[in-house]
Backbone as JSON Lines, residues from 0, in Angstrom:
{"i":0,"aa":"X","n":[16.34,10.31,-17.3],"ca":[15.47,11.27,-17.94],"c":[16.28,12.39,-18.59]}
{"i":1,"aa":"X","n":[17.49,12.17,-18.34],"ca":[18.34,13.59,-19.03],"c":[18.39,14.64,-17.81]}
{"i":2,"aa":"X","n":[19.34,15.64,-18.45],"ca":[19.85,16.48,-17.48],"c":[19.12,17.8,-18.11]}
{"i":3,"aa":"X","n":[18.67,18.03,-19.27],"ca":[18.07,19.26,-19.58],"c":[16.41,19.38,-19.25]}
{"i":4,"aa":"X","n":[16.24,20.03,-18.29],"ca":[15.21,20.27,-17.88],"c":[14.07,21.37,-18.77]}
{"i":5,"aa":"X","n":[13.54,20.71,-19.45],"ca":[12.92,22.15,-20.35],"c":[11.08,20.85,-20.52]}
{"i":6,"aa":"X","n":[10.45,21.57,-21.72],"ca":[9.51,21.17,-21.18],"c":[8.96,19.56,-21.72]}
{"i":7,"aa":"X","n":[9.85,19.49,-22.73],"ca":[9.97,17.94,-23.38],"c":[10.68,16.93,-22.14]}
{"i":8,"aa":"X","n":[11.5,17.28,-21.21],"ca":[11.96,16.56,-20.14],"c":[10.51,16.23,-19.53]}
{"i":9,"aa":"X","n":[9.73,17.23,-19.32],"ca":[8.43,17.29,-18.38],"c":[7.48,16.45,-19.14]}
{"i":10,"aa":"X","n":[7.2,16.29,-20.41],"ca":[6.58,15.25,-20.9],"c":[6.68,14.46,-20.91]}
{"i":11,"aa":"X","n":[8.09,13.99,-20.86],"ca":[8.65,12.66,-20.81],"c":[8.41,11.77,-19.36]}
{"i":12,"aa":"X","n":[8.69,12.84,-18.23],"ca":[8.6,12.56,-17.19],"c":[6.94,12.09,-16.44]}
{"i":13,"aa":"X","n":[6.37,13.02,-17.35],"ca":[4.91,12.69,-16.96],"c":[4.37,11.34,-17.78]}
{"i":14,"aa":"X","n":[4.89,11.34,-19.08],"ca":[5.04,10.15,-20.2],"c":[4.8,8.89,-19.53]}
{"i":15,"aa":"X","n":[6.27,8.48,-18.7],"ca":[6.9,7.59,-17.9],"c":[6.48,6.87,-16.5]}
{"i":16,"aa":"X","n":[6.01,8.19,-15.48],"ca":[5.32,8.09,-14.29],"c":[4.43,8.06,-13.85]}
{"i":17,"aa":"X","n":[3.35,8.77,-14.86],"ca":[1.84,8.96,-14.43],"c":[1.19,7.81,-14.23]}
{"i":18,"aa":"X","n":[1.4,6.66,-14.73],"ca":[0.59,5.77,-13.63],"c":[0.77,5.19,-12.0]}
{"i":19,"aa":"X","n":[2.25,5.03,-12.4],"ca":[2.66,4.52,-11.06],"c":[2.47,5.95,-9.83]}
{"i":20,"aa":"X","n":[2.44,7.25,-10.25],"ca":[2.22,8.26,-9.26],"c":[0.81,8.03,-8.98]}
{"i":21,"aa":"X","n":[-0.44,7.46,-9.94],"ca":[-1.52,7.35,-9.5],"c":[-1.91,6.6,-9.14]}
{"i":22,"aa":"X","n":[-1.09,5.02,-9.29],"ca":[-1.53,4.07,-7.99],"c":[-1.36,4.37,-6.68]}
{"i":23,"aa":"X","n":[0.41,5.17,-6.79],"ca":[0.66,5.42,-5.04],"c":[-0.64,6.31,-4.5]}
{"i":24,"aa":"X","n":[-1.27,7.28,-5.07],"ca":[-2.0,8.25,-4.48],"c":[-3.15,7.5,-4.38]}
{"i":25,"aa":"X","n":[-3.65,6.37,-5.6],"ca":[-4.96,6.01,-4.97],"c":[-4.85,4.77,-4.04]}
{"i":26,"aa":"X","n":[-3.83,4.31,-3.65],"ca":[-3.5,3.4,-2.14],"c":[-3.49,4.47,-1.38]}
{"i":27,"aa":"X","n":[-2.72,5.37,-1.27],"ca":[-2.9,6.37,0.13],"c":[-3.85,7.07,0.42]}
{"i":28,"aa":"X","n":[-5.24,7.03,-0.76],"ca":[-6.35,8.34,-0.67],"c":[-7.44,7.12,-0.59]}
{"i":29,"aa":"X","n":[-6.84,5.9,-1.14],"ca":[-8.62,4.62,-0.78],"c":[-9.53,4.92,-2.33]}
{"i":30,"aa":"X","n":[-8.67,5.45,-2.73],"ca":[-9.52,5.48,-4.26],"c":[-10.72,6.63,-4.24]}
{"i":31,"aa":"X","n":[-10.13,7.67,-3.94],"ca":[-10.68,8.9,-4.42],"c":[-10.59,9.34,-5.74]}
{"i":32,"aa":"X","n":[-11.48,9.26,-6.55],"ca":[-10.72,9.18,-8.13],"c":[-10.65,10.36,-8.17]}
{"i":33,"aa":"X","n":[-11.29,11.43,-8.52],"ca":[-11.25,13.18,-8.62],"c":[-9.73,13.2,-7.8]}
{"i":34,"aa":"X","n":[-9.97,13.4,-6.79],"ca":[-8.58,13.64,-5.64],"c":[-7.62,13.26,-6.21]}
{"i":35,"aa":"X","n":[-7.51,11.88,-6.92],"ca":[-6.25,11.04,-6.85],"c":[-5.76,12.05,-8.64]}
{"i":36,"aa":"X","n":[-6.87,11.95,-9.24],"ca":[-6.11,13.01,-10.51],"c":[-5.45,14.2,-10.11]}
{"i":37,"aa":"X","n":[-6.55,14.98,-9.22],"ca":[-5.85,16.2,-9.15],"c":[-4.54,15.88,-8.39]}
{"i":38,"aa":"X","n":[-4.51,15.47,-7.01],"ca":[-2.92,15.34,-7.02],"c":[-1.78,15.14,-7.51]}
{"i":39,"aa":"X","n":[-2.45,13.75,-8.35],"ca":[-1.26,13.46,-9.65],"c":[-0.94,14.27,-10.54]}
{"i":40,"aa":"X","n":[-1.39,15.63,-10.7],"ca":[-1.36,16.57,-11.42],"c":[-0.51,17.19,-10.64]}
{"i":41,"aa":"X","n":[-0.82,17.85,-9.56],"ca":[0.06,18.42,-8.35],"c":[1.52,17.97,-8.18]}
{"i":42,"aa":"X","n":[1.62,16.67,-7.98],"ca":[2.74,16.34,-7.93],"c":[3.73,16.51,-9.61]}
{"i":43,"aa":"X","n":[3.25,16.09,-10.38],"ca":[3.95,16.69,-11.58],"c":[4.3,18.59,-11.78]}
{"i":44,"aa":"X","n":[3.3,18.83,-11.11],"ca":[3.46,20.63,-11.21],"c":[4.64,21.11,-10.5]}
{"i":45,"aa":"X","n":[4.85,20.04,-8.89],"ca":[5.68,20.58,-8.29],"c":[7.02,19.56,-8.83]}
{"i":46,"aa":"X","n":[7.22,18.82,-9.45],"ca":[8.36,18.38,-10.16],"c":[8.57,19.7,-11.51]}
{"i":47,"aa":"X","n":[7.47,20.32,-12.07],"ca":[8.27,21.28,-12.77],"c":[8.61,22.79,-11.55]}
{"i":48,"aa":"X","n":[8.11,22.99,-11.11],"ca":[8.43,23.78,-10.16],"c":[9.97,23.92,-9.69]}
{"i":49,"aa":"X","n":[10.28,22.52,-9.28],"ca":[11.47,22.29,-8.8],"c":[12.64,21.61,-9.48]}
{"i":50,"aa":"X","n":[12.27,21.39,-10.69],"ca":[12.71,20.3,-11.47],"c":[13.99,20.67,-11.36]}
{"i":51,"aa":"X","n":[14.85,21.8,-10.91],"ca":[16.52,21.2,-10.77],"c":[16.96,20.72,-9.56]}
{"i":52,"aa":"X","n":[15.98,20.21,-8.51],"ca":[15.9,19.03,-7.37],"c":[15.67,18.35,-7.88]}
{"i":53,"aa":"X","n":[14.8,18.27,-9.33],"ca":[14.67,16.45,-9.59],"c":[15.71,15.46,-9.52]}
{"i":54,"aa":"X","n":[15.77,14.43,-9.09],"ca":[17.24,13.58,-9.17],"c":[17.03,13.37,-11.01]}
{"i":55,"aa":"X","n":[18.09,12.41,-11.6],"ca":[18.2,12.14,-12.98],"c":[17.23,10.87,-12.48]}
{"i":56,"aa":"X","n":[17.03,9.88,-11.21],"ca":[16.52,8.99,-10.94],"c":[14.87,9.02,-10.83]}
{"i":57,"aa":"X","n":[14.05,9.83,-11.22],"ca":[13.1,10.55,-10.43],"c":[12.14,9.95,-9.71]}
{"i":58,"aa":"X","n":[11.96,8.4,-9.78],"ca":[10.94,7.65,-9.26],"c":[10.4,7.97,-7.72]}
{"i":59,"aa":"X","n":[11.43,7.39,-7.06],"ca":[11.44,7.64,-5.33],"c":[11.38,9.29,-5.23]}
{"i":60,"aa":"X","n":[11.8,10.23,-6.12],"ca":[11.16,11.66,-5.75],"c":[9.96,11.38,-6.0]}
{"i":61,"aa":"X","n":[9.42,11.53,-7.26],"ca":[8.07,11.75,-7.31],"c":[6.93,10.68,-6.1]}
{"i":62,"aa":"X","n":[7.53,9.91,-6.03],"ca":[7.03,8.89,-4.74],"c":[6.74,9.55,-3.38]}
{"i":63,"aa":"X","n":[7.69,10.17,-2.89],"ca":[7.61,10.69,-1.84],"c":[7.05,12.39,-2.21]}
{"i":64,"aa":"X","n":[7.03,13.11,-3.14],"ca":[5.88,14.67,-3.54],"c":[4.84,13.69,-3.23]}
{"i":65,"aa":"X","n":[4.97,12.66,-3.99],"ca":[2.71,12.15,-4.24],"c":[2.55,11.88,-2.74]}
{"i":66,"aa":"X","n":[3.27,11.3,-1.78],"ca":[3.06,10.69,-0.02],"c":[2.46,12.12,0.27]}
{"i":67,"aa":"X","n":[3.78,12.72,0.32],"ca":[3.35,14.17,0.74],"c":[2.21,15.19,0.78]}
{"i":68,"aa":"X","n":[1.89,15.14,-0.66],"ca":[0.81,15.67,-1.27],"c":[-0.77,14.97,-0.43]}
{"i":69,"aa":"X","n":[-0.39,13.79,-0.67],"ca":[-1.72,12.67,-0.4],"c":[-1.97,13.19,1.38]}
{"i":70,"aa":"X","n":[-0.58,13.03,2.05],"ca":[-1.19,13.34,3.39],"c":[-1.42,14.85,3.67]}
{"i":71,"aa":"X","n":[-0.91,15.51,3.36],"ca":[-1.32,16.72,3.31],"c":[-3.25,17.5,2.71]}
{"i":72,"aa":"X","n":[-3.72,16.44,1.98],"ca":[-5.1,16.65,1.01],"c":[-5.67,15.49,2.27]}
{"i":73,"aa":"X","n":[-5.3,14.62,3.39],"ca":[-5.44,13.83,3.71],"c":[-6.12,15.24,5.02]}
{"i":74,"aa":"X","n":[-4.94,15.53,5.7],"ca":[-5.04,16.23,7.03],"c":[-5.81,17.43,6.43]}
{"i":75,"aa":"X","n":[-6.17,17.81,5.04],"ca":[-6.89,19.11,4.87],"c":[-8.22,18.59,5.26]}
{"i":76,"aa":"X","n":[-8.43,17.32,4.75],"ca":[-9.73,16.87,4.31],"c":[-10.52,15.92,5.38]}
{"i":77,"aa":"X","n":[-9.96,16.24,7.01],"ca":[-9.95,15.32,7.75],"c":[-10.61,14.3,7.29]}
{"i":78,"aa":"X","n":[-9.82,13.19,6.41],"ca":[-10.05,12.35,6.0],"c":[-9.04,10.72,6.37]}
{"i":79,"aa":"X","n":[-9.37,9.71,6.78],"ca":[-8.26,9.11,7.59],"c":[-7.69,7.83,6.15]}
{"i":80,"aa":"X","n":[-6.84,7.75,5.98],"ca":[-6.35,6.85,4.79],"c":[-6.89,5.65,4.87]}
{"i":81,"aa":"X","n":[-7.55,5.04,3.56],"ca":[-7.97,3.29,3.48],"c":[-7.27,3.08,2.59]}
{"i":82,"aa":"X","n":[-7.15,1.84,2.76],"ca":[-6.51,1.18,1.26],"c":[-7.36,0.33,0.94]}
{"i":83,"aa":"X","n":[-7.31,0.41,-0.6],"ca":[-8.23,-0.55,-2.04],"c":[-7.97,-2.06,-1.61]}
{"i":84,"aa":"X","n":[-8.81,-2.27,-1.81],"ca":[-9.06,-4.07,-1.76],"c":[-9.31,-4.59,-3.37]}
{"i":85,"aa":"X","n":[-8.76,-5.46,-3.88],"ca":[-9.39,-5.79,-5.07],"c":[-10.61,-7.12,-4.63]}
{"i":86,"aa":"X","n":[-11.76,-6.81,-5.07],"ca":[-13.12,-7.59,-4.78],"c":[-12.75,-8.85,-5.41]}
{"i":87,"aa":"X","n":[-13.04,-9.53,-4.44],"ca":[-13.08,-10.74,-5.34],"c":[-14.59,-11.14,-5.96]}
{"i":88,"aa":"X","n":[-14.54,-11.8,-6.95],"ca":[-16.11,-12.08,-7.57],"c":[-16.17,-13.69,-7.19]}
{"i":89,"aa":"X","n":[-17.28,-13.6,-6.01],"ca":[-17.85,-15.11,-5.8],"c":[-18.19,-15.46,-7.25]}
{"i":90,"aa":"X","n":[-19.03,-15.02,-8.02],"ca":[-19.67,-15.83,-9.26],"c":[-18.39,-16.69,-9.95]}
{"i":91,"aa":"X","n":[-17.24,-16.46,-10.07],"ca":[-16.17,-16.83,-10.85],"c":[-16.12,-18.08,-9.78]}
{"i":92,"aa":"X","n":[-16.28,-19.38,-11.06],"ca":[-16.13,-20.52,-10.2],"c":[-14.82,-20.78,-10.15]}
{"i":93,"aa":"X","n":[-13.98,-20.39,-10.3],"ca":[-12.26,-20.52,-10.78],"c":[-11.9,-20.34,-9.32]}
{"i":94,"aa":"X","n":[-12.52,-19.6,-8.77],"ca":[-12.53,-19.24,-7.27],"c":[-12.53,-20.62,-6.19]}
{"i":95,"aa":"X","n":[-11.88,-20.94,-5.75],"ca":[-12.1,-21.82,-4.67],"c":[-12.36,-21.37,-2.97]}
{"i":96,"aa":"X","n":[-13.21,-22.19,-2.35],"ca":[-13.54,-21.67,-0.91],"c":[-12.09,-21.27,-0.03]}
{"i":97,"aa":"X","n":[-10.89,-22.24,-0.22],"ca":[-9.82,-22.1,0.5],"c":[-9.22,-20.62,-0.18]}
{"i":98,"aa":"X","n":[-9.29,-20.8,-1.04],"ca":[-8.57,-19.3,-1.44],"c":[-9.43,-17.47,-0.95]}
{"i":99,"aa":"X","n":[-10.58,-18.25,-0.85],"ca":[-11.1,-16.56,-0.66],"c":[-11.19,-16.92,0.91]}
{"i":100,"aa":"X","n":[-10.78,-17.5,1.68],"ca":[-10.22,-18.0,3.0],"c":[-9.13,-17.49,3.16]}
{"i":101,"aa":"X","n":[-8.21,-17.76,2.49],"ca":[-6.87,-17.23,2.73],"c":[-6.65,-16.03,2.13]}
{"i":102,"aa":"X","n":[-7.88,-15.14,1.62],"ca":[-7.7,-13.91,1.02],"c":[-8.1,-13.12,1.98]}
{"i":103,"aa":"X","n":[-9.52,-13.55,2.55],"ca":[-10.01,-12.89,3.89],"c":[-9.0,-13.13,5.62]}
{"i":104,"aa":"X","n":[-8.58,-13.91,5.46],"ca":[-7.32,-14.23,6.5],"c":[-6.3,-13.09,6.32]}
{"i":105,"aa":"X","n":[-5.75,-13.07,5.06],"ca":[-4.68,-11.96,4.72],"c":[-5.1,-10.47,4.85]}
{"i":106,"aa":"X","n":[-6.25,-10.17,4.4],"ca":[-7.02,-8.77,4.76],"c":[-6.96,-8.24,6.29]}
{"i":107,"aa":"X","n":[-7.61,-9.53,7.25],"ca":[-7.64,-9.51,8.69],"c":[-6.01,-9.19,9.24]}
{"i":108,"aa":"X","n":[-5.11,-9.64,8.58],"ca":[-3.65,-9.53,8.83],"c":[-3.29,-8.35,8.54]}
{"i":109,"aa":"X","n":[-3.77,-7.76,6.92],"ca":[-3.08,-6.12,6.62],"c":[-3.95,-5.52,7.43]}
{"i":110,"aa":"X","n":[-4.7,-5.6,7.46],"ca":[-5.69,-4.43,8.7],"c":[-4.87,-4.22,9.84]}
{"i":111,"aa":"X","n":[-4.25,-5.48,10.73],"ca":[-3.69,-5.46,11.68],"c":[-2.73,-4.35,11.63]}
{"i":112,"aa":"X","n":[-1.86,-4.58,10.56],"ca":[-0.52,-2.7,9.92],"c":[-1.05,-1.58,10.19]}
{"i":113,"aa":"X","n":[0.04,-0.53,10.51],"ca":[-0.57,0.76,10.92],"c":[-0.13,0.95,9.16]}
{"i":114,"aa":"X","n":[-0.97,2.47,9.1],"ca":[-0.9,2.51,7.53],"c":[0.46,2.79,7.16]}
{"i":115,"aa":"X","n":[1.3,3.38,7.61],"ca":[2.66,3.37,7.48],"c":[3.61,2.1,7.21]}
{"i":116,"aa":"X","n":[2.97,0.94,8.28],"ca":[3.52,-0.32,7.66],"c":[2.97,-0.53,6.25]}
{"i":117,"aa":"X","n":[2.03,-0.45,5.78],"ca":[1.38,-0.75,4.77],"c":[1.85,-0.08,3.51]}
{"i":118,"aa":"X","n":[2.18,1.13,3.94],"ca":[2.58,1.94,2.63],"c":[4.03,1.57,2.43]}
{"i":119,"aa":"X","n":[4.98,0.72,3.32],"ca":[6.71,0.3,3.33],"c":[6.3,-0.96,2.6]}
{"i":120,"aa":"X","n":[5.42,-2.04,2.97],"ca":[5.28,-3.39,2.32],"c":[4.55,-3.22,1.09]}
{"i":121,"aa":"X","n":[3.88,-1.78,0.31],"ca":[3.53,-1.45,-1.23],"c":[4.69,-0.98,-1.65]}
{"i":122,"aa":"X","n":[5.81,-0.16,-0.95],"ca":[6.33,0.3,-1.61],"c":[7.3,-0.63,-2.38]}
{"i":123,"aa":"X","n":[7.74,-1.61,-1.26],"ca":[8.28,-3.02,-1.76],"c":[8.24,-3.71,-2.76]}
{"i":124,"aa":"X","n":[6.91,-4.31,-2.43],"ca":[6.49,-5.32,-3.3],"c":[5.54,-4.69,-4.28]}
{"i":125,"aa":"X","n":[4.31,-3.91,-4.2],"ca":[3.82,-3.11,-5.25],"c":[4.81,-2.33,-6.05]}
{"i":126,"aa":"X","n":[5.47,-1.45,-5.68],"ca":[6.07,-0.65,-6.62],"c":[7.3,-1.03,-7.1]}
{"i":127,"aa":"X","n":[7.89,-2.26,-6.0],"ca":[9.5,-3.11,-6.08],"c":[10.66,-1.53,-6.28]}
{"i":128,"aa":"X","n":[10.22,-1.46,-4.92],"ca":[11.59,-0.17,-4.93],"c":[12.41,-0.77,-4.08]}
{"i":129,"aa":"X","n":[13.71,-0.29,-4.03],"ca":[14.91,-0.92,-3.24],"c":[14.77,0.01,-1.77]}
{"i":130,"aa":"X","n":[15.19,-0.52,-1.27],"ca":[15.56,0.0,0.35],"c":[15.92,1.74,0.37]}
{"i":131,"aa":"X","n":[16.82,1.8,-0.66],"ca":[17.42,3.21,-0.95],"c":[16.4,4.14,-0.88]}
{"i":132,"aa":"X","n":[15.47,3.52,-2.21],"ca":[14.28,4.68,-3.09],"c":[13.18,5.24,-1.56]}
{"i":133,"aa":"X","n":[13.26,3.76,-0.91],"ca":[11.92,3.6,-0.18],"c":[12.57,4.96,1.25]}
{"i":134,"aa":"X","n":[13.74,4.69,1.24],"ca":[14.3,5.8,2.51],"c":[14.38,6.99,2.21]}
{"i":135,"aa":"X","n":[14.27,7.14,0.75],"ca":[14.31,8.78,0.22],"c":[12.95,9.17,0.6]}
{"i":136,"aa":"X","n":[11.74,8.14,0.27],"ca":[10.4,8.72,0.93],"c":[10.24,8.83,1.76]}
{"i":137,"aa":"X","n":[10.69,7.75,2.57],"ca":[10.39,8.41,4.09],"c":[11.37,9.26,4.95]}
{"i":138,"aa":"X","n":[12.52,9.28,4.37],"ca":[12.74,10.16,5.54],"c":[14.05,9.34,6.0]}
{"i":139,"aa":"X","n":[14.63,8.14,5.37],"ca":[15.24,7.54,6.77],"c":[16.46,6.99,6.27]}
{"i":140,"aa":"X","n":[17.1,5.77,6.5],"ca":[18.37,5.58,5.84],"c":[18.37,4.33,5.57]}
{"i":141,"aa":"X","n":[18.5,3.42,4.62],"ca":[18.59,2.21,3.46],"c":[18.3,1.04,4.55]}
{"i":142,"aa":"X","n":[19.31,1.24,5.27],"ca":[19.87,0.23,6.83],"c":[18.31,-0.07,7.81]}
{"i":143,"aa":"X","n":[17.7,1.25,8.15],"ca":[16.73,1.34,9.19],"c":[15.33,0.81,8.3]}
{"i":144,"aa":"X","n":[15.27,1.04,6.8],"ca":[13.99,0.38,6.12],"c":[14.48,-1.24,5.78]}
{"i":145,"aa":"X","n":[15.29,-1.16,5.57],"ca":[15.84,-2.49,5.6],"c":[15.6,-3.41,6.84]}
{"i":146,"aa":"X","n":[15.78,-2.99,8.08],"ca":[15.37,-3.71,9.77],"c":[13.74,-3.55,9.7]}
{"i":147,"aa":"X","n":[13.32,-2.42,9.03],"ca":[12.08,-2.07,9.45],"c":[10.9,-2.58,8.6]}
{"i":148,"aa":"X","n":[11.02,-3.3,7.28],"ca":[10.61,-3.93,6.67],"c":[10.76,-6.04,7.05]}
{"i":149,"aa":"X","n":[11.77,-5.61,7.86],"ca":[11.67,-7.08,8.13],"c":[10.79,-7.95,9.49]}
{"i":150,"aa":"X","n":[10.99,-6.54,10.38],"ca":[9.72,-6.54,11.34],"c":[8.59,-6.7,10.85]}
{"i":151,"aa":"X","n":[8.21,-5.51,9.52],"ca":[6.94,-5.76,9.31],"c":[6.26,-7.36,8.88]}
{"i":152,"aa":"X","n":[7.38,-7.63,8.03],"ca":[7.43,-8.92,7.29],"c":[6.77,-9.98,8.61]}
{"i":153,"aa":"X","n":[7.39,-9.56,9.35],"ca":[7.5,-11.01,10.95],"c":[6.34,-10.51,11.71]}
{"i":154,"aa":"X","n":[5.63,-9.81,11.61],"ca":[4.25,-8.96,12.31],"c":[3.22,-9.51,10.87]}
{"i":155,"aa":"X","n":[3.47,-9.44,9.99],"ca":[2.43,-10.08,8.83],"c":[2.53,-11.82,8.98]}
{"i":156,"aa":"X","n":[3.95,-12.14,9.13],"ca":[3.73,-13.09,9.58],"c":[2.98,-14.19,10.23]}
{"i":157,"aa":"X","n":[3.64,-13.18,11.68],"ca":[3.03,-14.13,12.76],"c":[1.39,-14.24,12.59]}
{"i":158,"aa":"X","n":[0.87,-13.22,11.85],"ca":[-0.47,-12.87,12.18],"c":[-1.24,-13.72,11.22]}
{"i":159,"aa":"X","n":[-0.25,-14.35,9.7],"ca":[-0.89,-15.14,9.26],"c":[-1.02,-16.49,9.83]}
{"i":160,"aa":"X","n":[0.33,-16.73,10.31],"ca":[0.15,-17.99,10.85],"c":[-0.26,-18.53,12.15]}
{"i":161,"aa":"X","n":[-1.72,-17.68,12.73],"ca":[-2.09,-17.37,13.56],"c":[-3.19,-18.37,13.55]}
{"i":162,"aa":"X","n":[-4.46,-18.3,14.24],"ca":[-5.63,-19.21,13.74],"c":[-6.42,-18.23,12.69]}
{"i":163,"aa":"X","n":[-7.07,-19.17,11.76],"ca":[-7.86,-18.62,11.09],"c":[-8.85,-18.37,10.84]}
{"i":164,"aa":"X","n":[-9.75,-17.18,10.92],"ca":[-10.95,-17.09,10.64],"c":[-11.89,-17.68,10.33]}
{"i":165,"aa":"X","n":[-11.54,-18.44,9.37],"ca":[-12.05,-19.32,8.6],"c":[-12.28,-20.95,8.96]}
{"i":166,"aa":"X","n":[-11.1,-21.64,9.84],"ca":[-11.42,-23.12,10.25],"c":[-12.1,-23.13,11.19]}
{"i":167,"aa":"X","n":[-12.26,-24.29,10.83],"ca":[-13.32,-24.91,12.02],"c":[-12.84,-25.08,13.53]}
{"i":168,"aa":"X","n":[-14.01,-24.75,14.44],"ca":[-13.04,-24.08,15.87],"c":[-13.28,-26.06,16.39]}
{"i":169,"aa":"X","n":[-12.42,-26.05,17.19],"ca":[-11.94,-27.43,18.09],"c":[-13.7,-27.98,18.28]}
{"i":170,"aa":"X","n":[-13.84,-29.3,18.38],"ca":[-15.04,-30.0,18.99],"c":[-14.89,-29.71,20.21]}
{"i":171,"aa":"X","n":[-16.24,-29.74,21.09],"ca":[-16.4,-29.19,22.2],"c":[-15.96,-31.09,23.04]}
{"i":172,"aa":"X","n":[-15.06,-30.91,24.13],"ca":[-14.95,-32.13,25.24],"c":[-15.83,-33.2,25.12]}
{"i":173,"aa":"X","n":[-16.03,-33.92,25.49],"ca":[-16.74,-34.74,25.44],"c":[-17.21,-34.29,26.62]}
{"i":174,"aa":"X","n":[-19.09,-34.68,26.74],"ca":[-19.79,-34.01,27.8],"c":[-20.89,-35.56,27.22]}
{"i":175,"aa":"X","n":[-20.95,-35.89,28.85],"ca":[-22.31,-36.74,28.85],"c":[-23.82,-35.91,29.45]}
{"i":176,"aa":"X","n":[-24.22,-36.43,28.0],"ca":[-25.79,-35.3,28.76],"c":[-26.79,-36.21,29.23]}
{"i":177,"aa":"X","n":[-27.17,-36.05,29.82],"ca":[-28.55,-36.72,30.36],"c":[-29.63,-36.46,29.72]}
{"i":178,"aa":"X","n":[-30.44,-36.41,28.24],"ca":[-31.0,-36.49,27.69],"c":[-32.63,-36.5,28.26]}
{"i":179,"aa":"X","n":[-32.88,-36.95,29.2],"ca":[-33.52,-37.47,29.85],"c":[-33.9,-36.26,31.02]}
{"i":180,"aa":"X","n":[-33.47,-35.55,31.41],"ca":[-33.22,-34.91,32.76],"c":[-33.16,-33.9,32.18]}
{"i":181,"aa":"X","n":[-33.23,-33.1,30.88],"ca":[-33.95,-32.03,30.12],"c":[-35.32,-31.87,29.45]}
């Protein structure tokens, strides 16, 4: 983004980020739309605020202001974090029964995550940040999100390859009834 911080840096920066700052906030707020603007506003205010902390990198900053922000509007608002589901539409015949099986299987699995796991496996794979970016948000060091993402991985796992919701449960023993004697 450059090293001169003036207010064309700040356009640029808002240019560049404003969506991806408003997905992170509306995964961590459950799709508060009002909320999720104004924060995303917030968090840009306090990147000009501070902007000679901005790294030249600014992603994983502004990542971790919007966490911040979100739980903070979170604990004002005793409000407890959900995350967005994208609906699936039965009418779409493109849709097959096994797939919205294994969509509702996978839901039952992220539910299982505390939201903290949840927000390390978006930051991943939704936002595809490296180990580095993801430790600047939280707090921790490349090495420990690196172990700690792979747990999660093996806890999503196991839980998919668990039984499923969805199949059919075992036939009951074989039982001779007396038909007769009811």
């Amino acid at each position: 983004m450059g090293s001169r911080r003036d207010e064309a840096w700040h356009d640029a920066l808002i240019a560049t980020y404003w969506k991806e700052v408003v997905r992170v906030l509306g995964r961590r707020l459950g799709g508060y739309a009002a909320d999720v603007d104004d924060l995303a506003q917030k968090v840009f205010l306090t990147a000009w605020e501070k902007r000679s902390a901005v790294p030249d990198e600014p992603r994983a900053w502004l990542f971790a202001t919007a966490v911040h922000h979100a739980f903070n509007h979170l604990r004002a608002c005793q409000r407890q974090p959900t995350l967005l589901y994208e609906p699936i539409d039965v009418a779409d015949t493109t849709i097959s029964e096994s797939s919205i099986c294994a969509a509702m299987d996978l839901r039952r699995a992220w539910e299982q995550l505390t939201p903290d796991e949840q927000a390390m496996i978006q930051f991943a794979h939704l936002h595809e940040l490296d180990s580095s970016q993801i430790a600047a948000i939280v707090g921790s060091t490349a090495q420990a999100v690196r172990k700690r993402l792979a747990r999660i991985r093996r806890k999503l796992q196991a839980e998919l390859e668990g039984p499923s919701l969805w199949s059919a449960p075992d036939p009951p023993p074989d039982v001779s009834w007396d038909r007769e004697s009811t």
